[in-house]
N, C-alpha and C positions, 0 to 999 in steps of 0.2 A: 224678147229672149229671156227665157226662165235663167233666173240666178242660181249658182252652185252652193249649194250651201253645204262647209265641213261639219262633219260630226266630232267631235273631241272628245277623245276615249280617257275617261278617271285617271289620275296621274295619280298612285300610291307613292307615299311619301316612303322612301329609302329604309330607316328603321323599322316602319310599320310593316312592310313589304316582306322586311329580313323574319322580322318574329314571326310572321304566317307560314313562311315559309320552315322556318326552324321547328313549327310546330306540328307540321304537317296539315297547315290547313288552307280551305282557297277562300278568301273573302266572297265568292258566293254561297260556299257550303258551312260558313260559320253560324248562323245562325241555328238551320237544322240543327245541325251537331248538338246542340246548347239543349234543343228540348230532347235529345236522345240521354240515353241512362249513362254517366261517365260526372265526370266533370262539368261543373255548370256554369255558366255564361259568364260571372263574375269570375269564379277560379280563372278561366281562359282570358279573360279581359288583364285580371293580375299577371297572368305568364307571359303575356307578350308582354306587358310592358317591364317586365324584372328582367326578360329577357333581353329588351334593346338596350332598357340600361346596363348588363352585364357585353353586353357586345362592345357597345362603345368604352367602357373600364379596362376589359381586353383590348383592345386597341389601341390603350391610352398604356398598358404595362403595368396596370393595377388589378396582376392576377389574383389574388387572394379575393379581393373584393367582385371580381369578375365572377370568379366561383359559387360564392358564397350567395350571389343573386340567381345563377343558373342551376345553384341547389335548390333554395327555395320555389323559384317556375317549375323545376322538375317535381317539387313533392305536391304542388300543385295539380297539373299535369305530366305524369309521366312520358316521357318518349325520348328516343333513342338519340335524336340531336342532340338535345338538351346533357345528356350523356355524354355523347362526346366533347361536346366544349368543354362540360367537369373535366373529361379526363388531361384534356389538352391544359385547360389551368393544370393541373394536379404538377401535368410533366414538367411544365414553365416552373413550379412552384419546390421542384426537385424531390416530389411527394413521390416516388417512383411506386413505390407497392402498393398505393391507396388508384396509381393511376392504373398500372395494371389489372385491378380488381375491377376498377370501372369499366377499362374495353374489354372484360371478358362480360360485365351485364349485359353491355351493348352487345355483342354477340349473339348470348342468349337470352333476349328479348324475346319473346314471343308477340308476333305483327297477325293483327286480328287480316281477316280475307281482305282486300280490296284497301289498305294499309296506303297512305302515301307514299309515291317514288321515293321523298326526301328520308322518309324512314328506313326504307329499303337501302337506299344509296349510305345513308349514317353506319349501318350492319357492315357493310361492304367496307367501308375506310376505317375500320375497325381493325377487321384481321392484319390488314400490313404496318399500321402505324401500332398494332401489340406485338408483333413480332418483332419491327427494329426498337420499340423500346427493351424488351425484355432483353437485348444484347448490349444494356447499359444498364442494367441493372445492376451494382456491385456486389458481391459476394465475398462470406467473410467465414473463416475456417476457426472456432475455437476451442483450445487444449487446455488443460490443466495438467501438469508436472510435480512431481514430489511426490514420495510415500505417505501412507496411511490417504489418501482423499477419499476414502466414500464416505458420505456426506456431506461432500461438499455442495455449496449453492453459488451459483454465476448468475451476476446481474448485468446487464447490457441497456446503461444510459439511467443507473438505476430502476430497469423493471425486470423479472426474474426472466432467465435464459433458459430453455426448456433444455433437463437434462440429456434427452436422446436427440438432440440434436449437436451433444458436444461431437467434435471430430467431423462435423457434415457440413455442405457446404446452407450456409444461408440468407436469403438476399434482406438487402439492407438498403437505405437511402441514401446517396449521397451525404459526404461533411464529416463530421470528429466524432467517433462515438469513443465511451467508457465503459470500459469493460472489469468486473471485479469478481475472484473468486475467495471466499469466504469458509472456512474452516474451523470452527472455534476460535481460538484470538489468533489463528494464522491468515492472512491476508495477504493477496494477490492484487495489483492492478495495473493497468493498460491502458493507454487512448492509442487511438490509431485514428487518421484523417482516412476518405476512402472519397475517391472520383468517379465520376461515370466510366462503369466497365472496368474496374479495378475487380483485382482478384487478389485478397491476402488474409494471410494468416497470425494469428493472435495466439502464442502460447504464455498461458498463466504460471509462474513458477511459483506454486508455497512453499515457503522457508519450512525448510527440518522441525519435525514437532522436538521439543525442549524432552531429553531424558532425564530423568531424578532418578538418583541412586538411593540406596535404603538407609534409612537412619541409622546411624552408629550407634551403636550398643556401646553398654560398659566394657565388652570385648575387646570391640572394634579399635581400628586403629586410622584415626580422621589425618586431616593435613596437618590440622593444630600438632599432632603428637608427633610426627614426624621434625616438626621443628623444636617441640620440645625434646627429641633427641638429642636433634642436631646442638644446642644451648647446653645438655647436660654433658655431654663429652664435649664439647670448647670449654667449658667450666672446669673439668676432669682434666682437662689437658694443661690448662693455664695455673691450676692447681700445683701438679706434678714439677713444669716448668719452675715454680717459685721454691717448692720445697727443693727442689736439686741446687737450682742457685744459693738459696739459704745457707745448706748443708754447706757447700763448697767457699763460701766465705764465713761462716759459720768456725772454721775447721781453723781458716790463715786466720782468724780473730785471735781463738787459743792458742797459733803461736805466738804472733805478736805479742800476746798478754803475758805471757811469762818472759817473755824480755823485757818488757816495760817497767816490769816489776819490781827486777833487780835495779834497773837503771833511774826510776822515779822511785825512790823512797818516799812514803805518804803523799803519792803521787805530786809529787813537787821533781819535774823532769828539766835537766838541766840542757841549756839552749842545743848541743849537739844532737838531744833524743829529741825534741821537737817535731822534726820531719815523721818521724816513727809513729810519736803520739799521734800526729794528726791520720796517718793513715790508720793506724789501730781505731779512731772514732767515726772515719769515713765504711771502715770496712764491718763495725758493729752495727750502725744505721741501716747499711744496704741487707746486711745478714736479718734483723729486725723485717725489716720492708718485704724482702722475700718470702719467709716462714711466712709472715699477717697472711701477708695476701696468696702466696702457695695454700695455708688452712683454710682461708677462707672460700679459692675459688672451688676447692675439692670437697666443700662440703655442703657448696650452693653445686657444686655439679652431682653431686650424688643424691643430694633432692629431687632433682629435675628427672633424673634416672630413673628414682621408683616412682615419682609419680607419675611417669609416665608407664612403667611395667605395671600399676595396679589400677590405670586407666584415669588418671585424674587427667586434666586440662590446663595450658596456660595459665588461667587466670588463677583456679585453686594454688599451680604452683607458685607464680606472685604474690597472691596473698599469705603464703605458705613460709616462704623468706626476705626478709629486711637487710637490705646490705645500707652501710652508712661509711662515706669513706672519713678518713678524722686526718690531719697531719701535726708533728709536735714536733721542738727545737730536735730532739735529736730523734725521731723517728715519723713513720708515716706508714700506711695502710690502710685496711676496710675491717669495723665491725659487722659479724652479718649477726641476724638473729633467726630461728629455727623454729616453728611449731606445728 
């Protein structure tokens, strides 16, 4: 009795198997391929294996590094698999618009005649996985507010903001972006966080450009002079004030005085005229005190007056008048000085 003998068909090891397949190719047509015009047998030898290692990176949730290998096989060898895993890192990696660009490559890839299924199939899972991302793409609206802006420049994350797209909507990446608009020294800025499939709006407000008013002339009339008004009549008034008080005990002085006169002979006043005397020296003192300081404030207030009618300043008025106050046994007041 003849014995059965099995045949046992090559067992391709799992990674090796993935790469063929991701490449579009069948381990019995690798070889051919190699001496055809494209890519040569080494470049293909390098993409499958940057490729299994980027398979298993991705599977492991080290998609940056997953990427970054399935870019390299792809510049290698070009092809649409290789494509699509970029773009699915990208989406993991919240790269939203660099991933969008990739399934639209994938897309329009051009597949030479008689192309592998698996390239044909990568094209295919292309269009529905760009469409539900593109409905997570976030969008972000941004304005600028305040008068005078043209010229102004908006940066976004620090890179310039394309002006004709202010007011429009425009897709962005997931996370915190910073937004600033710039003006001459007026400055605007914003951060705004932004999730999958957020929709919002960013208005810049520039602060008020700074008005300057025209230098004051000898004419003119600043805030300094205004308060050098204000100073020259309170001077004017406190002046007046003193001369009327003066006057008016000024006046009861003169009478007392001629009563004292008769009654203190060589002013030696006998104990009854006492109370008299002392008021006759309290009422000479104040009469003194009033006139000083009535002259003096009426003639620091009529300084301040024209200097300020013939345009001078605070300061020339200060340096203008010296008031000194003095007080003595029986009087008291301000000398002022003038020039």
């Amino acid at each position: 009795m003849m014995a059965r003998m099995r045949v046992s068909r090559p067992r391709w090891s799992r990674p090796w198997w993935l790469l063929v397949v991701s490449l579009g190719l069948s381990p019995f047509v690798a070889p051919t391929l190699a001496l055809a015009d494209g890519p040569s047998a080494a470049d293909r030898e390098s993409a499958r294996k940057l490729a299994g290692e980027a398979l298993d990176l991705f599977a492991a949730g080290d998609h940056q590094a997953a990427y970054d290998k399935f870019a390299e096989a792809d510049r290698l060898v070009p092809a649409p698999t290789l494509k699509l895993r970029m773009a699915r890192c990208l989406d993991k990696l919240d790269r939203l618009k660099e991933a969008v660009e990739t399934y639209r490559e994938i897309i329009a890839f051009e597949l030479p005649r008689g192309a592998p299924a698996v390239h044909r199939q990568a094209r295919k899972d292309a269009v529905p996985e760009l469409a539900a991302l593109l409905e997570q793409v976030p969008n972000v609206v941004v304005t600028v507010k305040g008068r005078a802006t043209d010229g102004v420049t908006v940066t976004m994350d620090g890179e310039p903001f394309p002006s004709e797209q202010l007011g429009s909507d425009r897709a962005v990446d997931p996370g915190v972006h910073r937004f600033e608009a710039r003006l001459g020294d007026r400055v605007a800025t914003e951060s705004v966080e932004l999730a999958r499939g957020d929709d919002k709006r960013v208005a810049l407000s520039l602060p008020e450009p700074l008005v300057v008013g025209p230098v004051a002339g000898p004419g003119d009339r600043a805030e300094g002079g205004d308060g050098m008004r204000v100073a020259g009549w309170t001077f004017v008034a406190l002046g007046g004030a003193g001369l009327v008080v003066g006057a008016a005990t000024g006046g009861a002085v003169l009478a007392k005085e001629g009563g004292l006169e008769e009654r203190c002979p060589n002013r030696a006043c006998p104990p009854e005229a006492h109370a008299d005397a002392a008021e006759f020296d309290r009422l000479r003192v104040t009469t003194t005190i009033a006139l000083v300081v009535g002259g003096v404030s009426a003639g620091i207030g009529t300084t301040l007056l024209l200097t300020d009618a013939f345009g001078g300043d605070d300061e020339a008025a200060s340096s203008a008048v010296a008031v000194t106050p003095f007080l003595g046994p029986l009087s008291a007041g301000v000398r002022g000085t003038f020039w």
